[in-house]
VEXTORVEX-240723 format. One record per residue (C-alpha): x, y, z; residue in three letters; residue number from 1. Coordinates in steps of 0.001 Angstrom, whole numbers, plus 524288, in hexadecimal, padded with zeros to 5 digits. Example, Ala and Ser with C-alpha at 12.3 -4.5 7.8 and 13.67 -1.06 7.14 Angstrom:
REM residues 2
rec x = 8300C	y = 7EE6C	z = 81E78	residu = ala	num = 1 .
rec x = 83566	y = 7FBDC	z = 81BE4	residu = ser	num = 2 .
//
This chain:
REM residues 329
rec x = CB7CE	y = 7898D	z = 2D7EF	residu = unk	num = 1 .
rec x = CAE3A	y = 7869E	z = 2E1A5	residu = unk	num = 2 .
rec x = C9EE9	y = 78757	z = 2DBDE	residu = unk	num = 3 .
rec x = C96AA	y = 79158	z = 2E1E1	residu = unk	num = 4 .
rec x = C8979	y = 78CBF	z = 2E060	residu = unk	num = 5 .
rec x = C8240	y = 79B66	z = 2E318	residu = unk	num = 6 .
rec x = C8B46	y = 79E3A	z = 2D610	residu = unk	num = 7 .
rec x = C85C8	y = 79356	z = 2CD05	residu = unk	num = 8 .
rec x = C797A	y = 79618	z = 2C592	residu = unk	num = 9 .
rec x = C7347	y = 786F1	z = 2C468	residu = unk	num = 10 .
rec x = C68AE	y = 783DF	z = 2B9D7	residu = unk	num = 11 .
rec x = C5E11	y = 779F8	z = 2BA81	residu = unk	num = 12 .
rec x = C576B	y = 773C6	z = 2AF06	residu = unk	num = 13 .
rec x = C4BD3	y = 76A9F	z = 2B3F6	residu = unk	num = 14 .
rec x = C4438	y = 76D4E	z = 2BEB2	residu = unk	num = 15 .
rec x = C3EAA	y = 760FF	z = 2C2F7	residu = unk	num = 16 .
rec x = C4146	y = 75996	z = 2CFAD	residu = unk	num = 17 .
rec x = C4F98	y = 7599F	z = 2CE7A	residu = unk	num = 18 .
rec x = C5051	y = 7663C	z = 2C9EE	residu = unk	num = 19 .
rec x = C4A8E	y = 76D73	z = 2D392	residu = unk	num = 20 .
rec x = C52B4	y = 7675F	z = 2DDC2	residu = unk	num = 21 .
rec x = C5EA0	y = 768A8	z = 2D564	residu = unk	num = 22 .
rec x = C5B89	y = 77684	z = 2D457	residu = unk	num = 23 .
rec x = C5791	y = 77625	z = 2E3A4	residu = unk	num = 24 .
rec x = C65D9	y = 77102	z = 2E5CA	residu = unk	num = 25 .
rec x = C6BD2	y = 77B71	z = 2DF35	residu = unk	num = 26 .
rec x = C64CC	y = 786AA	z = 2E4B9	residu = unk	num = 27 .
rec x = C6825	y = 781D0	z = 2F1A2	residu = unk	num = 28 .
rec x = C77C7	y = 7804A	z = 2EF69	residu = unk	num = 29 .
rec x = C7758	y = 78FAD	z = 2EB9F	residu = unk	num = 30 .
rec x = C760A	y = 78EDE	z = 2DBA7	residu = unk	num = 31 .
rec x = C6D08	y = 79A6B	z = 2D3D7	residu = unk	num = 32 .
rec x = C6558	y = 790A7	z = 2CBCF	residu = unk	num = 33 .
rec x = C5C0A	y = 7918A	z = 2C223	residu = unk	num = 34 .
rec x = C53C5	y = 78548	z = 2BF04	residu = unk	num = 35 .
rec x = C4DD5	y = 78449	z = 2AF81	residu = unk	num = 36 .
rec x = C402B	y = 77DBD	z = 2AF1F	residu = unk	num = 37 .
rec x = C3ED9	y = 7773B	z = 2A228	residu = unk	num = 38 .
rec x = C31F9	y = 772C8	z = 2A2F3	residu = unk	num = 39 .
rec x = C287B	y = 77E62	z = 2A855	residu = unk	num = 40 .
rec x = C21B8	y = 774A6	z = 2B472	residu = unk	num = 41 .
rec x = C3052	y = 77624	z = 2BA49	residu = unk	num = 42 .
rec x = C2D38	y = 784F9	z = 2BB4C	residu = unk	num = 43 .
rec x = C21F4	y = 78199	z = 2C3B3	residu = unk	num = 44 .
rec x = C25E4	y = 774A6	z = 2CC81	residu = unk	num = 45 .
rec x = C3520	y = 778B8	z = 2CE05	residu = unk	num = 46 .
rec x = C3439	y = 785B1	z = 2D80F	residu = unk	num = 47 .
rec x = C2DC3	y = 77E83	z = 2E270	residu = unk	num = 48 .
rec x = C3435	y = 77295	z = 2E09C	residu = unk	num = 49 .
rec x = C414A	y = 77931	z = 2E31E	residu = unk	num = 50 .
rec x = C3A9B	y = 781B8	z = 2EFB5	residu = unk	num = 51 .
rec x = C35B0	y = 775E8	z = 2F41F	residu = unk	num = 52 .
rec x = C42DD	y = 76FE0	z = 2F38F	residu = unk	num = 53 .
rec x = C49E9	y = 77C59	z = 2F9DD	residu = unk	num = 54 .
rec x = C400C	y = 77C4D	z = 3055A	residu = unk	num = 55 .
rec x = C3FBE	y = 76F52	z = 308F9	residu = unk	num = 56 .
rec x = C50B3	y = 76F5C	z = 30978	residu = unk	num = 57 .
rec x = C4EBE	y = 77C5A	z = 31189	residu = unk	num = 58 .
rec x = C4749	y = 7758C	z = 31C20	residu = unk	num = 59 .
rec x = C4E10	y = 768AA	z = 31A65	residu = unk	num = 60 .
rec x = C5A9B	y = 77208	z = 31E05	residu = unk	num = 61 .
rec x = C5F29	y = 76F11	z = 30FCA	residu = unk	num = 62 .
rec x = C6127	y = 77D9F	z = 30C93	residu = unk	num = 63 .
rec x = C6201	y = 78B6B	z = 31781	residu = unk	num = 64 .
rec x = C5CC6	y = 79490	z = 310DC	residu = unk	num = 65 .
rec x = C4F14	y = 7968C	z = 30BD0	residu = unk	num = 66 .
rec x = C4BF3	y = 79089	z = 30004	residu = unk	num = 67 .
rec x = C47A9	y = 79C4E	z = 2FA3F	residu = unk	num = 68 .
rec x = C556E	y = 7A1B4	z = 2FBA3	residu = unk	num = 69 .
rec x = C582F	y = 79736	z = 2F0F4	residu = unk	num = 70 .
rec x = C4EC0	y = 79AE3	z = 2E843	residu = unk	num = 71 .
rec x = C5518	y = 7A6C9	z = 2E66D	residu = unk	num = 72 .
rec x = C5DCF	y = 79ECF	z = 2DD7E	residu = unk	num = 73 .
rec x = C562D	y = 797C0	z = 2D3E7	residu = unk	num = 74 .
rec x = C5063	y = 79C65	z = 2C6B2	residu = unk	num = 75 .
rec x = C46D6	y = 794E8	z = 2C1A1	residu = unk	num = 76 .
rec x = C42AF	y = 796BE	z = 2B49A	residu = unk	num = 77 .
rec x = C3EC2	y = 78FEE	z = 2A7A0	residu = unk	num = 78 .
rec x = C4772	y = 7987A	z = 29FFE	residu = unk	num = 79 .
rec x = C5691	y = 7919D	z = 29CDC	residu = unk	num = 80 .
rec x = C5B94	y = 79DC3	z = 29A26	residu = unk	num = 81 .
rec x = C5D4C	y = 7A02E	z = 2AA08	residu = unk	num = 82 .
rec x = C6764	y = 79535	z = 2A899	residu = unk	num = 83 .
rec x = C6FD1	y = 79D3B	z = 2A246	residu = unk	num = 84 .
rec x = C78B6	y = 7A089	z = 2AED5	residu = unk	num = 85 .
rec x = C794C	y = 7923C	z = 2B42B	residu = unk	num = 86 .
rec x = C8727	y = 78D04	z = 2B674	residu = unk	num = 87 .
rec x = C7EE2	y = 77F55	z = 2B775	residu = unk	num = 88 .
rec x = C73E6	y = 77A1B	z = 2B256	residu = unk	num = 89 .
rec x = C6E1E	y = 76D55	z = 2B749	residu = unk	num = 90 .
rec x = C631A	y = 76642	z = 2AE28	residu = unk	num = 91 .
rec x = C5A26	y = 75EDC	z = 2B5CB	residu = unk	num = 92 .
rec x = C4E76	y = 75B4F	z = 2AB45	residu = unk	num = 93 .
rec x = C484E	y = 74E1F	z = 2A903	residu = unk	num = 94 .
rec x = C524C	y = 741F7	z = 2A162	residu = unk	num = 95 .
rec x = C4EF2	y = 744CB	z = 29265	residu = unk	num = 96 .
rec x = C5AB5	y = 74B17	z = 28A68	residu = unk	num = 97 .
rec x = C5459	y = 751F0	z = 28364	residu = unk	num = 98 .
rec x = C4D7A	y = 75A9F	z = 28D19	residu = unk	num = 99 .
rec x = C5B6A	y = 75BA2	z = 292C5	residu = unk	num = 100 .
rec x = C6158	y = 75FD3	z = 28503	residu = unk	num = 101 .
rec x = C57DA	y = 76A68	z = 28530	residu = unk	num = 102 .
rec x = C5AF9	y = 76FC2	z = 290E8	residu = unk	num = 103 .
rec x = C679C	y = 76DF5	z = 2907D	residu = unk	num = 104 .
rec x = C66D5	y = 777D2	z = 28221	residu = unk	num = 105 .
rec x = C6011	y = 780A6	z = 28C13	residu = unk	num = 106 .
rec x = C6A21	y = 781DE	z = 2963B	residu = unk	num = 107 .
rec x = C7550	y = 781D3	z = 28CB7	residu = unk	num = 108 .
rec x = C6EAA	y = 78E2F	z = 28711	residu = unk	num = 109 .
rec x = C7220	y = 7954C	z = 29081	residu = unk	num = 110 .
rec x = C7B1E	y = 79201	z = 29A09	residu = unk	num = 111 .
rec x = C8A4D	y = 79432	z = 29935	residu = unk	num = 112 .
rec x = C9133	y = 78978	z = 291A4	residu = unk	num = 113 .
rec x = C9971	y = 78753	z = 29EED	residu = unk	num = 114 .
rec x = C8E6A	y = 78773	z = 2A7A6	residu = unk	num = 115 .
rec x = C8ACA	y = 777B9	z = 2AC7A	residu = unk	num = 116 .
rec x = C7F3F	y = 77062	z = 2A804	residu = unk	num = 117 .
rec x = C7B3D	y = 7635F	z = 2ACA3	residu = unk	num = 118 .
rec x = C6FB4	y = 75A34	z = 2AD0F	residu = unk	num = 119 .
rec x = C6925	y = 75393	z = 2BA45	residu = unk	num = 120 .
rec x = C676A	y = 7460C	z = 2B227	residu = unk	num = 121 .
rec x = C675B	y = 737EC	z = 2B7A5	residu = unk	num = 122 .
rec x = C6550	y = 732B7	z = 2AA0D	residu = unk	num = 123 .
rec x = C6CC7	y = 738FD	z = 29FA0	residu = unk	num = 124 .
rec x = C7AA5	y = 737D8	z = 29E5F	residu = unk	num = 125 .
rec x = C81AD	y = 74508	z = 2A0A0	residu = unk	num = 126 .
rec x = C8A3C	y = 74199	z = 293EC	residu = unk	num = 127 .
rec x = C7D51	y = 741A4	z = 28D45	residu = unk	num = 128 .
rec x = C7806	y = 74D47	z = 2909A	residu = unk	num = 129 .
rec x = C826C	y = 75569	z = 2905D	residu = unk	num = 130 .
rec x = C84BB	y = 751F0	z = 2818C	residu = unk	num = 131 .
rec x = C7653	y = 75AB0	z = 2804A	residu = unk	num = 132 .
rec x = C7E7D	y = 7678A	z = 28408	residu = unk	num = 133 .
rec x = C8680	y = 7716E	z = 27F00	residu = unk	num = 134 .
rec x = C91D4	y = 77007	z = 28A42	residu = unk	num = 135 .
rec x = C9270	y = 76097	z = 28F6E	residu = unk	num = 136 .
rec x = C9FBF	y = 763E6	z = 2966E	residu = unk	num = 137 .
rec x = C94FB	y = 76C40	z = 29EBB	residu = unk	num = 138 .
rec x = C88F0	y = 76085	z = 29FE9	residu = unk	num = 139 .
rec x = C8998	y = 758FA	z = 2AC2C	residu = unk	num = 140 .
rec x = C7EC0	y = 75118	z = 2B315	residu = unk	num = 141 .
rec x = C7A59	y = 75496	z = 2C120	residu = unk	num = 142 .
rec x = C7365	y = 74A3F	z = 2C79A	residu = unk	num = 143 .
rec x = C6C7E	y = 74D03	z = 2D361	residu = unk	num = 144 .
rec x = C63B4	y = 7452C	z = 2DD00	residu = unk	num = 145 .
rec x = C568D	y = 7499E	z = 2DF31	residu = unk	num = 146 .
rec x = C54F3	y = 751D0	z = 2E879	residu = unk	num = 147 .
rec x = C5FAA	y = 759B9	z = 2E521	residu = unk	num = 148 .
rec x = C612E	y = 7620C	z = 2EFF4	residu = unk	num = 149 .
rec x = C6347	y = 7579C	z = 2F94E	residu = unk	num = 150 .
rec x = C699B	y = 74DB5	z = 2F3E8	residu = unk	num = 151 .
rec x = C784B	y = 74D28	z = 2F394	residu = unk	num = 152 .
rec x = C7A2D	y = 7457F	z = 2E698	residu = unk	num = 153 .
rec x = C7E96	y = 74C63	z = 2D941	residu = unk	num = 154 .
rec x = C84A7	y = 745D2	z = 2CD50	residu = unk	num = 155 .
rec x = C8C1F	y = 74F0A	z = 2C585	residu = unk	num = 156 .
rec x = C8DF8	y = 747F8	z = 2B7E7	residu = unk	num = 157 .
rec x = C96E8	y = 74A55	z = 2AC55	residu = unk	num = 158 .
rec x = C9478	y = 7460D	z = 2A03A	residu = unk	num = 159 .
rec x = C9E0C	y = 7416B	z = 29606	residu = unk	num = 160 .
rec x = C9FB9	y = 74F68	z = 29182	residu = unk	num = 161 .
rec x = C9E3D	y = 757B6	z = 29E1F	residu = unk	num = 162 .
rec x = CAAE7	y = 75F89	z = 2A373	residu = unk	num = 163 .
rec x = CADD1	y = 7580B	z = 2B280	residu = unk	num = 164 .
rec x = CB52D	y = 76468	z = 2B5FA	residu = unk	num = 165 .
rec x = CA66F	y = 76A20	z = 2B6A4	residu = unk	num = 166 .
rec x = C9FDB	y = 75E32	z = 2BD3B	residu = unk	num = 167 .
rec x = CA998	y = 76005	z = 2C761	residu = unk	num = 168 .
rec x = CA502	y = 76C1A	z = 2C925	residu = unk	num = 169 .
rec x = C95DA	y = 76696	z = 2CA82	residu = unk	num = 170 .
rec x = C9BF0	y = 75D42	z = 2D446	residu = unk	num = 171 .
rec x = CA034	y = 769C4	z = 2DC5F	residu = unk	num = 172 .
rec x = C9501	y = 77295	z = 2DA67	residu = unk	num = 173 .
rec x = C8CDA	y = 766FD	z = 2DEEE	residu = unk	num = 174 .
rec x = C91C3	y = 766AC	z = 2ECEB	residu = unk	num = 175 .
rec x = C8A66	y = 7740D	z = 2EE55	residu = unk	num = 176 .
rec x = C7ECC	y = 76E03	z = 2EBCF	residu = unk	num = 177 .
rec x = C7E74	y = 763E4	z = 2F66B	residu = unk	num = 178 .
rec x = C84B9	y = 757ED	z = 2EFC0	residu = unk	num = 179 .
rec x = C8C86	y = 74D14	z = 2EFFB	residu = unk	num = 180 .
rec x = C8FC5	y = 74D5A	z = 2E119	residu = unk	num = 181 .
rec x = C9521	y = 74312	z = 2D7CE	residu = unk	num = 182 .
rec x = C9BA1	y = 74659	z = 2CCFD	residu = unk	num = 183 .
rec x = C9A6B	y = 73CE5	z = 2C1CB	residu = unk	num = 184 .
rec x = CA650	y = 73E7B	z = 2B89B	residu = unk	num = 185 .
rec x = CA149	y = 73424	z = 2AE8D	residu = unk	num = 186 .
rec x = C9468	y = 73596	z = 2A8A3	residu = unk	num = 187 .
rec x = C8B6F	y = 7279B	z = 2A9BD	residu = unk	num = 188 .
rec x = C7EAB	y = 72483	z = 2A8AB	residu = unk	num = 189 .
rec x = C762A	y = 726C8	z = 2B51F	residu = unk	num = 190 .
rec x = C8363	y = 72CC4	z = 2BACB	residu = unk	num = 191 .
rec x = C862E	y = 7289B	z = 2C7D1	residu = unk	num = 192 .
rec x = C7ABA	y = 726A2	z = 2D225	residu = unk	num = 193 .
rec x = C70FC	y = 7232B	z = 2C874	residu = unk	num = 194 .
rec x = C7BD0	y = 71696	z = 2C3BF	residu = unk	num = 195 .
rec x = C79A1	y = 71267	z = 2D2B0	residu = unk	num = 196 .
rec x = C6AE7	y = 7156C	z = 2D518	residu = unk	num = 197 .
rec x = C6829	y = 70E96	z = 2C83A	residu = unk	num = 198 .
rec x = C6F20	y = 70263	z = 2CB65	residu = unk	num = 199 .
rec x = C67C4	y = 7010A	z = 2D936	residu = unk	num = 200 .
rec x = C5A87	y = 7046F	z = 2D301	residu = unk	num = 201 .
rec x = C5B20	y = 6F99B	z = 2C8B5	residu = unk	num = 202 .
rec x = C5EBC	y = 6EFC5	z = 2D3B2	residu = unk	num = 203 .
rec x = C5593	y = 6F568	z = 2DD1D	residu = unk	num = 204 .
rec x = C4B4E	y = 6F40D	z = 2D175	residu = unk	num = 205 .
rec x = C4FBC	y = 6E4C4	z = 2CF91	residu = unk	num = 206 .
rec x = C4F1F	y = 6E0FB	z = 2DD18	residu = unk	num = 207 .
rec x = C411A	y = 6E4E9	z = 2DD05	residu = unk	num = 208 .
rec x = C3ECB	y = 6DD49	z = 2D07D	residu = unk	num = 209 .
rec x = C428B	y = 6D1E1	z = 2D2F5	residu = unk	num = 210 .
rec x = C3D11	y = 6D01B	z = 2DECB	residu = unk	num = 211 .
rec x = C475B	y = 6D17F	z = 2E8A1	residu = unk	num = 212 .
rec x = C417B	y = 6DD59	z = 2F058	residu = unk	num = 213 .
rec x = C361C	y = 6E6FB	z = 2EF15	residu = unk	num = 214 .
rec x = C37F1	y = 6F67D	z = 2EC24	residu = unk	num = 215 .
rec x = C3655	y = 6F894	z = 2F9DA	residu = unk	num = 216 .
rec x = C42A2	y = 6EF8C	z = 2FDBB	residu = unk	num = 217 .
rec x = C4A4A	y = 6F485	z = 2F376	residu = unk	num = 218 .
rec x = C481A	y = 7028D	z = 2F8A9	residu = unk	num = 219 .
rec x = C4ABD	y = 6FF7A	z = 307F9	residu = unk	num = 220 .
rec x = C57FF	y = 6F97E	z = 303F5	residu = unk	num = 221 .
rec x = C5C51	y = 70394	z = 2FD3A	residu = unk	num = 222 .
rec x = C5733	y = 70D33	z = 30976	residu = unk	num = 223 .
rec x = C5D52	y = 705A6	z = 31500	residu = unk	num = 224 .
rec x = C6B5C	y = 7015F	z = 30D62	residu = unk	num = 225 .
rec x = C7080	y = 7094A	z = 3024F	residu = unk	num = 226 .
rec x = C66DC	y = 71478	z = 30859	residu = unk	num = 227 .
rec x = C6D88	y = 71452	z = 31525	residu = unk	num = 228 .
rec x = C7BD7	y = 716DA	z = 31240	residu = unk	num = 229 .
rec x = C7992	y = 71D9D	z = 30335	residu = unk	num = 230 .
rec x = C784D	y = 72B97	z = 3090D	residu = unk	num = 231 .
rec x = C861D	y = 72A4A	z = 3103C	residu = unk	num = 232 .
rec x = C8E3F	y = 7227D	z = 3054B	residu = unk	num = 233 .
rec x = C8D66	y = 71E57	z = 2F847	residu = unk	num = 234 .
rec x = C8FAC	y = 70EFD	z = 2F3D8	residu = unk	num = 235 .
rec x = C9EAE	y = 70F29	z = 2F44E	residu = unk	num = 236 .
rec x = CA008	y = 71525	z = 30163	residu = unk	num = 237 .
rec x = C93B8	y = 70BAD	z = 3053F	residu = unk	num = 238 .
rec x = C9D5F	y = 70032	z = 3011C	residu = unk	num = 239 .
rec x = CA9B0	y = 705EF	z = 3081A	residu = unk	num = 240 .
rec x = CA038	y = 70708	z = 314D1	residu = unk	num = 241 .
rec x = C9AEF	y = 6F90B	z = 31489	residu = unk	num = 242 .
rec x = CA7ED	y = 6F1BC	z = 30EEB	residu = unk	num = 243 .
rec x = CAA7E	y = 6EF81	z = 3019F	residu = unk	num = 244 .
rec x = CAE3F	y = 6E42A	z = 3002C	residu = unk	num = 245 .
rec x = CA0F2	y = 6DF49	z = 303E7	residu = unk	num = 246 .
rec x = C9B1C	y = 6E574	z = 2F8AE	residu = unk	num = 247 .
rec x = CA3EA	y = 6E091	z = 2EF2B	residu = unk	num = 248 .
rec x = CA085	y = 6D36A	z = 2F33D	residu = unk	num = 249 .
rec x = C92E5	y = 6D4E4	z = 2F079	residu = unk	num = 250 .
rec x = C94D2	y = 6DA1A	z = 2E2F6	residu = unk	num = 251 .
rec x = C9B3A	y = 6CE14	z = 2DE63	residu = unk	num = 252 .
rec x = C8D5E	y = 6C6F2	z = 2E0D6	residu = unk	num = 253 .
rec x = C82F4	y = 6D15C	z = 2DF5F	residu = unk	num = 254 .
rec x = C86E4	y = 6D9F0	z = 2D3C7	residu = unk	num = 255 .
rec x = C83D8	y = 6CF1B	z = 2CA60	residu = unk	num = 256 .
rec x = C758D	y = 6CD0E	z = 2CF5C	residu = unk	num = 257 .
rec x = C721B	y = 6DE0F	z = 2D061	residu = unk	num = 258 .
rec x = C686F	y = 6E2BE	z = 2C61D	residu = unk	num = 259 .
rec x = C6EC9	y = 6E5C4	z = 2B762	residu = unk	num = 260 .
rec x = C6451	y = 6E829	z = 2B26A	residu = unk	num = 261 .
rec x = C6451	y = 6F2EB	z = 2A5E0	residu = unk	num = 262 .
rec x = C54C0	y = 6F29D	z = 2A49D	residu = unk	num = 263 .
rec x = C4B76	y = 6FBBC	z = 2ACA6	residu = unk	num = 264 .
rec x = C4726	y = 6F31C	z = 2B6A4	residu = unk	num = 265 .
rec x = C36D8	y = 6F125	z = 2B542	residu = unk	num = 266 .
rec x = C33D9	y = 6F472	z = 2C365	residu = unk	num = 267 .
rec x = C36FD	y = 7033E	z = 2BE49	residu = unk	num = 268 .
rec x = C33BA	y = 70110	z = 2B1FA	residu = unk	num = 269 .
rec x = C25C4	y = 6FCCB	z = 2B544	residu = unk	num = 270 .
rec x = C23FF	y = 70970	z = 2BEC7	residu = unk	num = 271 .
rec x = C27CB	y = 7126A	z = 2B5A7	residu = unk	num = 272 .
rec x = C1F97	y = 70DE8	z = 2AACA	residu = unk	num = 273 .
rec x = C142E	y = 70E8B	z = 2B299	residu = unk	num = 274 .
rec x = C15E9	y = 71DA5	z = 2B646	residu = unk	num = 275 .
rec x = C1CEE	y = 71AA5	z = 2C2CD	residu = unk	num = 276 .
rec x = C26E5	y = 726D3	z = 2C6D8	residu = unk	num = 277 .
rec x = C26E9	y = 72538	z = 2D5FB	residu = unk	num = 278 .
rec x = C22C2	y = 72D3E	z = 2E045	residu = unk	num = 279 .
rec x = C1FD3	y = 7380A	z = 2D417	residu = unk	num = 280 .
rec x = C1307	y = 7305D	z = 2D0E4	residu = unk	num = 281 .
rec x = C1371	y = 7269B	z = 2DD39	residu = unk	num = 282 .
rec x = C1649	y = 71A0B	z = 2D532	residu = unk	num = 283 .
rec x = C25AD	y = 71558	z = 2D50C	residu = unk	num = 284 .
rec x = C2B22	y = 7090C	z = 2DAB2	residu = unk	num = 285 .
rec x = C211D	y = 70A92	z = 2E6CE	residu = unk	num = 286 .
rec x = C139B	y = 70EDE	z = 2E690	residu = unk	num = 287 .
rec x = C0FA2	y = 71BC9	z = 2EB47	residu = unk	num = 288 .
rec x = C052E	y = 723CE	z = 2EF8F	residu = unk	num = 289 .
rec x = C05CA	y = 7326A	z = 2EE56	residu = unk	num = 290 .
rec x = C074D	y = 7346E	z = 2F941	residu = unk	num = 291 .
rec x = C1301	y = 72B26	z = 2FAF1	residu = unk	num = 292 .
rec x = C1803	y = 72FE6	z = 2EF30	residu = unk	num = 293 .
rec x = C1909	y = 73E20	z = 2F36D	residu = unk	num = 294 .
rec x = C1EF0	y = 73B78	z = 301DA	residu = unk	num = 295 .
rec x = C28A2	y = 732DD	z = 2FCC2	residu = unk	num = 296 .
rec x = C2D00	y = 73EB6	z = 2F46F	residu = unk	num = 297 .
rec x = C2D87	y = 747B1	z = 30112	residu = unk	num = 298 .
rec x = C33D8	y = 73E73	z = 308D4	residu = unk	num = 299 .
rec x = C3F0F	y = 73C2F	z = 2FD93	residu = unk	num = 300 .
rec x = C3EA2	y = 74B97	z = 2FE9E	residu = unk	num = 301 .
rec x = C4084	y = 74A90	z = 30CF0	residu = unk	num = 302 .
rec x = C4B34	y = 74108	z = 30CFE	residu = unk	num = 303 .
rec x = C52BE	y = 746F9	z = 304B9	residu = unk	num = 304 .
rec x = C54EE	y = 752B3	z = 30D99	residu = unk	num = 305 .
rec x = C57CE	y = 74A40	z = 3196D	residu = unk	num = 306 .
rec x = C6221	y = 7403B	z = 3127E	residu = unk	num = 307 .
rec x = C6A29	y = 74ABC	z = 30CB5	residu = unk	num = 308 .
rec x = C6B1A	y = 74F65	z = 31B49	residu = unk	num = 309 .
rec x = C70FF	y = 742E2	z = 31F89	residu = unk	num = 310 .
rec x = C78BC	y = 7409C	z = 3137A	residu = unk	num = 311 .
rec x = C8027	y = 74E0B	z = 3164C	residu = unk	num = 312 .
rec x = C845E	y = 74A66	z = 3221A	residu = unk	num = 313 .
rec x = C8D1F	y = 74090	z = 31C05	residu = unk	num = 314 .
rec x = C904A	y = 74872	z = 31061	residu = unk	num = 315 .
rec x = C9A89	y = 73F89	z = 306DC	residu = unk	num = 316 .
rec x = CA6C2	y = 744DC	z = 30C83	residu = unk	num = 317 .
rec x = CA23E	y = 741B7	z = 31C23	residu = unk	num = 318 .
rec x = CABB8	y = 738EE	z = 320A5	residu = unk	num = 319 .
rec x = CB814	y = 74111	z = 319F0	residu = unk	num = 320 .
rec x = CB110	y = 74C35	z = 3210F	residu = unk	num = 321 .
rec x = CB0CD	y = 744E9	z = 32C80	residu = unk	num = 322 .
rec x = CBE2F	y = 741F5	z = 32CD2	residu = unk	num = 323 .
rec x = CC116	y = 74E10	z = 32B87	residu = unk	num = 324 .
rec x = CBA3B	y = 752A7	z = 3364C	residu = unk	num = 325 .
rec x = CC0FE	y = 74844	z = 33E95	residu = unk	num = 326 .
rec x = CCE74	y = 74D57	z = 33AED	residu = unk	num = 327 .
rec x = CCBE5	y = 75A1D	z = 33F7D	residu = unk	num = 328 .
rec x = CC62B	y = 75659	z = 34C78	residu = unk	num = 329 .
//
């Protein structure tokens, strides 16, 4: 049976950045959802995050109606006993288990034992977590990409224990909320994106290291290659475009010289220990001022709208459309 969004009550736990455009995403696709703030400044920053959010995808032509209109649909409250009709809820607080164990006791509380709960992590594996509940056939991870209302990435995860009969329906629930979703089958550490990101952020971290090219270089190569062609294919496709063959040749020489590294590099390291977070408090990888700090935010906030414009043009399916098109001409 198809899944009718308007008829799925959705839960969020966690109201941070991710939640609120988690929660933003869900309104929008149609769901009645009612977002839990476990700590009490979530009661006060969340609301006009997720306006914010709504307004700025009603002018960008994101959403028709008003965003008020999907206000309508969202309960928020402090109180985990407004979970209880929820046919899904998604946890989306910080990486520490044991905050997670705790809210996962809350949830389980009171929602029906076949109702879906899963976690937003990028650091715990599913098969983990779900070992902290009452139901792991019913624990999946749901990793989005910040913001969530735009992007078109979702990992649906199952864990060791977790019935795939129910991820599969995740996989086709997510469609209605604007995605392009992978479902992982086989729970592993870091699951599947963060496996690739990882691997080019340690060598991107080495080549500046050792010399070979500054922050800035590292940054405009991965802007004017793998940044060109990333939004219309993935790696294998990339390959099939540009002739295998080619690449398989280069592996034989450059594999054994990449980055293998099982140590946090120090170029991180040292940021991190010295309070760096980014454009949060202006200090990262390059120096900030506040002012840089809080355009470069806006302008991630304003590319985001006008990529996932282009990038559904050429939806993953385009050229079988395509084809299709031409047949019936």
């Amino acid at each position: 049976m198809t899944p009718i969004p308007q008829e799925i009550p959705v839960g969020i736990v966690g109201l941070g950045l991710m939640g609120c455009s988690i929660t933003t995403c869900l309104l929008i696709a149609g769901h009645p959802v009612v977002a839990v703030a476990p700590i009490p400044v979530d009661m006060v920053t969340a609301l006009p995050r997720i306006k914010e959010h709504l307004e700025r995808s009603y002018q960008k032509g994101l959403i028709t109606n008003q965003p008020e209109s999907y206000l309508e649909n969202l309960i928020l409250t402090e109180d985990y006993e407004e979970l209880r009709p929820a046919r899904l809820v998604i946890e989306c607080t910080i990486e520490d288990r044991g905050i997670k164990e705790s809210v996962y006791q809350k949830v389980e509380r009171v929602i029906a034992s076949d109702a879906l709960l899963a976690s937003n992590t990028s650091a715990i594996p599913i098969s983990v977590l779900q070992k902290l509940t009452q139901h792991p056939e019913r624990f999946f991870g749901l990793h989005w990409a910040e913001p969530a209302h735009t992007t078109r990435f979702l990992e649906i995860i199952c864990g060791d224990d977790s019935a795939v009969s129910q991820g599969e329906y995740l996989y086709e629930l997510a469609h209605f909320w604007g995605k392009e979703p992978i479902l992982v089958r086989k729970d592993i550490a870091g699951f599947i994106t963060n496996r690739l990101m990882y691997a080019m952020y340690r060598e991107a971290i080495s080549l500046v290291e050792n010399g070979y090219a500054t922050v800035e270089d590292v940054d405009r190569s991965c802007r004017n290659n793998a940044g060109y062609f990333m939004t219309l294919v993935g790696v294998f496709r990339w390959m099939d475009l540009t002739g295998v063959p080619a690449y398989h040749t280069v592996m034989k020489d450059l594999l054994p010289t990449l980055n293998n590294s099982t140590e946090v590099p120090k170029l991180i390291d040292d940021i991190v220990k010295s309070g760096g977070r980014g454009v949060a408090n202006a200090h990262g990888f390059y120096d900030y001022t506040p002012e840089e700090a809080r355009l470069w935010e806006e302008t991630f906030t304003e590319f985001s709208y006008k990529i996932r414009e282009i990038a559904l043009q050429y939806p993953a399916d385009y050229v079988k459309k395509k084809l299709k098109e031409d047949d019936s001409v």
